[in-house]
C-alpha positions in Angstrom: -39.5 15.0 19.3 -36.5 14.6 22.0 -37.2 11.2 22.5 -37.0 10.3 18.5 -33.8 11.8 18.4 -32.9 9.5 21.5 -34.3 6.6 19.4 -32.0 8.2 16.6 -29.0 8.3 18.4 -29.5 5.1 20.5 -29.6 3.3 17.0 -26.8 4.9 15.4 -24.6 3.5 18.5 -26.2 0.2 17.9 -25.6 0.2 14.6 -21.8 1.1 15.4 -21.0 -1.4 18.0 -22.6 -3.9 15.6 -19.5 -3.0 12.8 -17.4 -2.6 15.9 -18.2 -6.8 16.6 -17.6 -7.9 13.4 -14.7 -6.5 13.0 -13.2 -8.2 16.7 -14.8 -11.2 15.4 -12.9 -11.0 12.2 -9.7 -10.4 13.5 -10.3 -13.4 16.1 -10.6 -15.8 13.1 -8.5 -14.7 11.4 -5.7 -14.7 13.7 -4.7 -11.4 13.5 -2.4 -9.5 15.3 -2.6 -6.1 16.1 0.2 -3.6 17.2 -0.5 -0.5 18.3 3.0 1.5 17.9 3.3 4.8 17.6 7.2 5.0 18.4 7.9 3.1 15.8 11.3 1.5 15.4 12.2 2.1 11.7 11.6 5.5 12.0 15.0 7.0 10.8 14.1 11.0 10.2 11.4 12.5 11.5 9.9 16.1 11.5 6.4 17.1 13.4 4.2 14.7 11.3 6.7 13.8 8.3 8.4 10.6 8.9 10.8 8.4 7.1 10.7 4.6 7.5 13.1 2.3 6.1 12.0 -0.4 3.9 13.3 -3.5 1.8 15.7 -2.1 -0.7 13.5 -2.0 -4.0 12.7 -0.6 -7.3 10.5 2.5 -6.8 7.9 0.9 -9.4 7.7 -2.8 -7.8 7.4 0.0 -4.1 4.5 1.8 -5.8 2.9 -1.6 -6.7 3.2 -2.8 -3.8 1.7 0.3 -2.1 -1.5 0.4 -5.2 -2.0 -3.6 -3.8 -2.7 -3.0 -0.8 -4.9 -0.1 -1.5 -6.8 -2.8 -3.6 -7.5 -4.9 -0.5 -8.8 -2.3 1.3 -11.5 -0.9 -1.8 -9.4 2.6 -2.5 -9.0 3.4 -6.0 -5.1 2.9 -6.3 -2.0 5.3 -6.8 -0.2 7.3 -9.6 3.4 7.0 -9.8 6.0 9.9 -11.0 9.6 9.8 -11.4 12.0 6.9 -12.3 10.6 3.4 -12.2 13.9 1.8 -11.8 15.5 3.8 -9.3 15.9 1.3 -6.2 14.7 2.9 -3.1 15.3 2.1 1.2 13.6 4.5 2.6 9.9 6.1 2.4 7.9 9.5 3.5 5.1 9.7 4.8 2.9 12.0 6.7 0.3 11.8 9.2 -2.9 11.6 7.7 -3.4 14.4 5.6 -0.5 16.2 6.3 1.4 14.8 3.6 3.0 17.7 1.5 6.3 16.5 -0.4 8.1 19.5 0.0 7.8 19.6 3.8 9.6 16.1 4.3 11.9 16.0 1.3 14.4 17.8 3.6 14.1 14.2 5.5 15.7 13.1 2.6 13.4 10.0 1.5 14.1 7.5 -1.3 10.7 7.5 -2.2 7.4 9.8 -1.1 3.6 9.1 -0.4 1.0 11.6 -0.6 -2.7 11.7 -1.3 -4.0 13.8 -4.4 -5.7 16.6 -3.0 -2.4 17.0 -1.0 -0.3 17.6 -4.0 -0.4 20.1 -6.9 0.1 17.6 -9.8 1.4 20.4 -12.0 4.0 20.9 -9.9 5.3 18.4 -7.9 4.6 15.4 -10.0 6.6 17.4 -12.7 9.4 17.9 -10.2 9.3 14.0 -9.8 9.3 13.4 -13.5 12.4 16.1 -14.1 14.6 14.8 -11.3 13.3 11.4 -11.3 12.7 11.4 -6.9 9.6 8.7 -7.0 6.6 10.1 -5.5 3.5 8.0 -5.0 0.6 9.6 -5.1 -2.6 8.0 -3.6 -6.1 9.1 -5.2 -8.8 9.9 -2.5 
């Protein structure tokens, strides 16, 4: 029995550094540059693992777009957007992972904020977008 689960285990870290290769070889050809960088320079406000970053000056809607597109690239479902489309934004929140809870970076004072669905209680903080029209984008998981 021990030495199945050997055989268990020794393919299961095959079968990792396999998907580990293809990804180094897919970043080779295509070029890619990676950077590592977690003392980020656009960081302007920052609170344990809330952070604001400042961005290109843009509607909130063309932001969330943006945001839902590159989701798409990467197979995730997408984003739901509350608050006012038009409202031109600089600056995002974000937390770190899935600390993301609007309320605890909105002090931060964000143009626009990011959060993942089971981070959020629709019925309330997506309503506080819609009545004071702050954008919030909310990614599904």
């Amino acid at each position: 029995m021990k030495h199945f689960l050997n055989g268990i285990k020794e393919d299961g870290r095959l079968a990792y550094q396999e998907v580990i290769e293809k990804k180094k070889q897919w970043i080779e050809e295509s070029q890619m540059v990676i950077i590592r960088s977690h003392d980020v320079m656009d960081i302007i406000r920052s609170k344990d693992y809330y952070n604001v970053y400042k961005i290109e000056p843009d509607a909130a809607w063309n932001v969330a777009q943006k945001i839902a597109n590159s989701l798409m690239f990467l197979d995730q479902p997408g984003v739901a957007f509350y608050g006012d489309e038009n409202r031109m934004v600089s600056s995002v929140g974000l937390g770190t992972g899935c600390i993301c809870d609007p309320r605890q970076y909105l002090e931060l004072g964000p143009e626009l904020q990011i959060t993942i669905d089971d981070a959020v209680r629709t019925w309330v903080l997506t309503t506080y977008a819609e009545d004071t029209g702050d954008p919030l984008v909310v990614k599904r998981v």
